[in-house]
ROKE-953434 format. One record per residue (C-alpha): residue in one letter; x, y, z. Coordinates in steps of 0.5 Angstrom, whole numbers. Layout:
# residues N
a;X;Y;Z
...
***
This chain:
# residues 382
x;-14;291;-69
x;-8;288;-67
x;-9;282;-62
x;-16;285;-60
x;-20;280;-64
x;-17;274;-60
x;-18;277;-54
x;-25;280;-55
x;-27;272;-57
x;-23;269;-50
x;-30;265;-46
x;-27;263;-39
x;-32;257;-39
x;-30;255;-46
x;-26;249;-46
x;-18;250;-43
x;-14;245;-49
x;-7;244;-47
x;-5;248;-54
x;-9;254;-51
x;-5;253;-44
x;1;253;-48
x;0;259;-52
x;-3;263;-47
x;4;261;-42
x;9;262;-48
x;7;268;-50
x;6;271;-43
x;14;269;-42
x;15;273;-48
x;11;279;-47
x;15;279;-39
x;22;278;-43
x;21;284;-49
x;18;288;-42
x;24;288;-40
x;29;288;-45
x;26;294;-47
x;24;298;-42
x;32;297;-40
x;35;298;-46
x;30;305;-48
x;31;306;-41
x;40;306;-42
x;39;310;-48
x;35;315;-46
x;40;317;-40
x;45;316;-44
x;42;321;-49
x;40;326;-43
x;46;326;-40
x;50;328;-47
x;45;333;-48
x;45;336;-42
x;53;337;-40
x;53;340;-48
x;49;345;-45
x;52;346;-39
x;59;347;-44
x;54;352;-49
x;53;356;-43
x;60;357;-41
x;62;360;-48
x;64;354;-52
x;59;354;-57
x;65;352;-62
x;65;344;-58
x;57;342;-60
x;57;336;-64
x;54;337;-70
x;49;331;-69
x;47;333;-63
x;40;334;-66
x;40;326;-68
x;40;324;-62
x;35;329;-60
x;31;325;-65
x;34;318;-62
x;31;321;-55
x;24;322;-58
x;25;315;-62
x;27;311;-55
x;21;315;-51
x;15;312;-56
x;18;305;-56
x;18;305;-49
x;10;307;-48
x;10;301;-54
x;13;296;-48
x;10;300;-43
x;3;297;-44
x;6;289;-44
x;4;288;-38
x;-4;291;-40
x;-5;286;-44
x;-1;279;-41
x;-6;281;-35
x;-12;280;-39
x;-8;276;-43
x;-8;270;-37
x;-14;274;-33
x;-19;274;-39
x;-22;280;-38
x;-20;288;-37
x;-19;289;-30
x;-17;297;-31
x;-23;301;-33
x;-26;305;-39
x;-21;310;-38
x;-15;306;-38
x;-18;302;-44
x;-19;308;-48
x;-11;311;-45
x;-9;304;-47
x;-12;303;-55
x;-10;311;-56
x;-2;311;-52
x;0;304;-56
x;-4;307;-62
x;0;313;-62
x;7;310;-61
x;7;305;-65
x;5;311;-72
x;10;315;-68
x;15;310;-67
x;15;310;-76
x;14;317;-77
x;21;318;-73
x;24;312;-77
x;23;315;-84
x;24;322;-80
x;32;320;-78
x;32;316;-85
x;31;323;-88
x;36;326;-83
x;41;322;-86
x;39;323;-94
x;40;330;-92
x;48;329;-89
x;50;325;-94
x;46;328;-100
x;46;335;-99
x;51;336;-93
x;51;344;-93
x;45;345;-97
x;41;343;-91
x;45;345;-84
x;40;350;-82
x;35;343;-83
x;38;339;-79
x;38;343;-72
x;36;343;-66
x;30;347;-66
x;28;344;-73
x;29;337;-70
x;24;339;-65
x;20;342;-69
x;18;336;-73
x;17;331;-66
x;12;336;-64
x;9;336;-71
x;10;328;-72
x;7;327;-66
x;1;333;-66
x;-1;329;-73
x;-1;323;-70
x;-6;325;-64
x;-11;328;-69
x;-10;322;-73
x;-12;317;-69
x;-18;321;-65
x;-22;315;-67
x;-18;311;-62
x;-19;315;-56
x;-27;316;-58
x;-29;309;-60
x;-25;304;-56
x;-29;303;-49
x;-30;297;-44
x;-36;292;-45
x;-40;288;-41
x;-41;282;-44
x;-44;275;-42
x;-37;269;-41
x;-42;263;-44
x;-45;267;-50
x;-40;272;-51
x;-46;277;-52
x;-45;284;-51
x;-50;286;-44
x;-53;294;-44
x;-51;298;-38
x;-58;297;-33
x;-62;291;-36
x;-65;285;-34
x;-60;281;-38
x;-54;284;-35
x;-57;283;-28
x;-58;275;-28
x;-52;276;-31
x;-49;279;-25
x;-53;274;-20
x;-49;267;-24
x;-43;270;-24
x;-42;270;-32
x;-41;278;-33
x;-34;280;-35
x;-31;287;-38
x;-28;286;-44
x;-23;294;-46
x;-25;294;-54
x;-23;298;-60
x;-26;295;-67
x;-24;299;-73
x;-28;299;-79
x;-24;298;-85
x;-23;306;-89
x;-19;306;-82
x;-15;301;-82
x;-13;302;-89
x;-11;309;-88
x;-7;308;-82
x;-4;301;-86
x;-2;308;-91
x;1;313;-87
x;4;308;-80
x;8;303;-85
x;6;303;-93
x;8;310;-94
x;14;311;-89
x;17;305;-92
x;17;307;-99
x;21;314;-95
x;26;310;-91
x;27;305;-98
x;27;311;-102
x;32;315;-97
x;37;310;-96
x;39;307;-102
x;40;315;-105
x;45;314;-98
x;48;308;-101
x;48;311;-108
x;52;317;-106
x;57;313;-101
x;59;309;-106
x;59;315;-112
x;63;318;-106
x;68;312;-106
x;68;312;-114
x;71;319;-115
x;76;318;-109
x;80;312;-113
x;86;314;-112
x;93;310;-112
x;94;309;-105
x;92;302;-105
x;91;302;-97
x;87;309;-98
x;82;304;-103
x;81;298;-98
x;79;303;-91
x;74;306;-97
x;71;300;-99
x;71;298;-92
x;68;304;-89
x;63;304;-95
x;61;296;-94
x;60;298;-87
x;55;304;-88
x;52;299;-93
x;50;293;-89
x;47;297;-84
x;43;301;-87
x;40;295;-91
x;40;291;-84
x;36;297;-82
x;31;297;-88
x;30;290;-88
x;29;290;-80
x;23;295;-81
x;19;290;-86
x;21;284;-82
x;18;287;-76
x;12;290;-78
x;9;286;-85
x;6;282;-81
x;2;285;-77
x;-1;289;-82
x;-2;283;-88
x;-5;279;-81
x;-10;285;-80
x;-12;286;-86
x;-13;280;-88
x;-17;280;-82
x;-21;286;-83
x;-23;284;-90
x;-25;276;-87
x;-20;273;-91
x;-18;270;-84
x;-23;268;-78
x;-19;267;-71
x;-20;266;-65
x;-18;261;-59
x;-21;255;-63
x;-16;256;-69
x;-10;255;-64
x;-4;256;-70
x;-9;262;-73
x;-9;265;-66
x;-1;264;-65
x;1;267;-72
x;-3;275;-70
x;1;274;-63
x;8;273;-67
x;7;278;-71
x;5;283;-65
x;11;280;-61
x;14;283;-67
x;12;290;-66
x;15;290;-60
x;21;286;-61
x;22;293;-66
x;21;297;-61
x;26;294;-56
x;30;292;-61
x;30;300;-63
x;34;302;-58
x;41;297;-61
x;40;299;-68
x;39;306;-67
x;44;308;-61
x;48;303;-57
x;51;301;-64
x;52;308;-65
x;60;310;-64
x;58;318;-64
x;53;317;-58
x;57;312;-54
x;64;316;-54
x;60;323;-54
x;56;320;-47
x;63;318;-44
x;66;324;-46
x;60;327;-42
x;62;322;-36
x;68;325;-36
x;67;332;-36
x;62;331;-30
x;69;328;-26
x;73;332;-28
x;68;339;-26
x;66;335;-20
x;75;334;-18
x;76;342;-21
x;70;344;-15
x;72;340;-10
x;80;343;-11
x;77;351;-13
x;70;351;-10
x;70;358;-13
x;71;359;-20
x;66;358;-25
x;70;357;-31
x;72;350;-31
x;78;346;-34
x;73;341;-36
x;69;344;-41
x;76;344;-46
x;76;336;-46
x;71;334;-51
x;73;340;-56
x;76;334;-61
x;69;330;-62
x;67;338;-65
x;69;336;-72
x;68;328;-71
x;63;327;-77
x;59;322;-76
x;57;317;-82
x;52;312;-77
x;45;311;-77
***
């Protein structure tokens, strides 16, 4: 699973090739330089969205309920969505440590929270994107029908139950995935409290290895429901969004020439980003998933000794991650509603802040008015 059959195969006496150096030095670069993409750009869009969230309900409290946004529950979606890519970019560092040191150095604990915590968020990390494709199918498809739906509470609700199915479909992980004792020379596995794990030991040939080696019923129902299936949703939700658009712009014909470019205009824009959307999703993980069951089925054998094999299961890994720290951008920062509402939330806080240093007594605010215009804002973003 994933880049585990190279690591697990890694011998430390085995000859060190120029290509083996360079591919273990680039691919050490690239993990560092998505670590910290990533961790910053989840890192922005979750303050982002806690702040919005939080001054929302702030002014809800006060009696304003009329200025909510009504796509408040997208961005809880987002939030939820920025969380999972980042405990995906969290366990980097893990794995370029025993990327170079070649072994684990962390436990058997830490070994079964790794497989289990990546594991979980990269399905989770699918599910909240077939999740918001669907969010955006119901906005755009069925508007009314689907108002209690699309709610706060209801948001919340799936996230746990996205997130509950997620954990008891990969219990496996967390019960399977174990460190091993294994000898460096002949990569043999070493049973705790034997004579061969004592000499091994003593010639200083032992090292631990954090191993989770999924049988084949496991890895096709995991590649069903973290990609085959939610990409058959997402597929599916989109082009009914892009149908719809522009059946929209169908019936708007009207004679104001101006009126029919801005349309077309808008509808080419909806379109490109959600074909760029899809076609994000597929780039990113196809890959990974073709490599490894290519490899569960021993259509493929690697290891460090097939350099150009081993460089191909890294790249797809890479770009897994670069999904999840790429998530950010495509789903948030690029997305005008949030950027306006956050510095409509910035400067509610300024002028709350101005208004209690001028009347530290009063509990009412100017500031609570000054957002009221985003309340009708629609937003047709992803």
């Amino acid at each position: 699973m994933d880049t585990s059959s190279i690591l697990n195969a890694t011998t430390v006496e085995a000859p060190v090739t120029t290509s083996r150096t360079t591919l273990k030095l680039s691919l050490s670069i690239a993990y560092a330089v998505l670590f910290l993409v990533g961790t910053i750009g989840n890192g922005i869009v979750i303050m982002m969205i806690i702040n919005i969230l939080t001054s929302m309900r702030r002014t809800s409290v006060r009696g304003k309920r009329n200025s909510l946004s009504n796509t408040n529950h997208v961005f809880i979606y987002v939030l939820g969505l920025s969380f999972v890519d980042l405990v995906v970019i969290l366990h980097l560092p893990f794995l370029v440590m025993d990327l170079v040191k070649g072994e684990w150095l962390f436990g058997t604990a830490m070994c079964k929270l790794y497989w289990f915590g990546e594991s979980i968020s990269k399905l989770l990390s699918s599910f909240i994107m077939t999740v918001l494709s669907w969010d955006r199918y119901l906005a755009v498809c069925s508007p009314v029908e689907s108002m209690r739906i699309r709610s706060n509470s209801v948001s919340l609700l799936v996230l746990f139950i996205c997130t509950l199915l997620a954990v008891i479909l990969l219990l496996p992980v967390l019960i399977q995935s174990t460190v091993f004792r294994i000898n460096k020379i002949s990569m043999i596995a070493l049973d705790e409290d034997t004579e061969e794990l004592f000499q091994s030991d003593l010639q200083g040939t032992t090292i631990s290895k954090c191993i989770f080696d999924s049988d084949t019923m496991f890895m096709l129902y995991t590649f069903v429901i973290g990609f085959a299936f939610p990409a058959v949703l997402i597929t599916f939700f989109y082009s009914q969004v892009i149908y719809k658009v522009q059946q929209t712009q169908n019936l708007r014909t009207i004679n104001n020439q101006d009126r029919k470019d801005h349309l077309s205009h808008r509808v080419q824009q909806v379109t490109k980003r959600i074909v760029a959307v899809v076609l994000f999703y597929f780039f990113c993980w196809t890959p990974h998933w073709t490599l490894n069951i290519m490899s569960q089925f021993n259509l493929l054998h690697v290891s460090w000794t097939t350099p150009a094999l081993s460089a191909m299961f890294f790249v797809a890994h890479l770009l897994v991650c670069f999904n999840s720290a790429a998530n950010p951008v495509l789903y948030a920062l690029i997305n005008r509603e949030l950027r306006q509402q956050h510095m409509m939330a910035l400067a509610r806080k300024r002028l709350l802040l101005t208004h209690v240093r001028t009347d530290p007594h009063s509990d009412n605010p100017s500031a609570s008015h000054s957002h009221s215009k985003y309340a009708k804002q629609p937003i047709c973003e992803l």
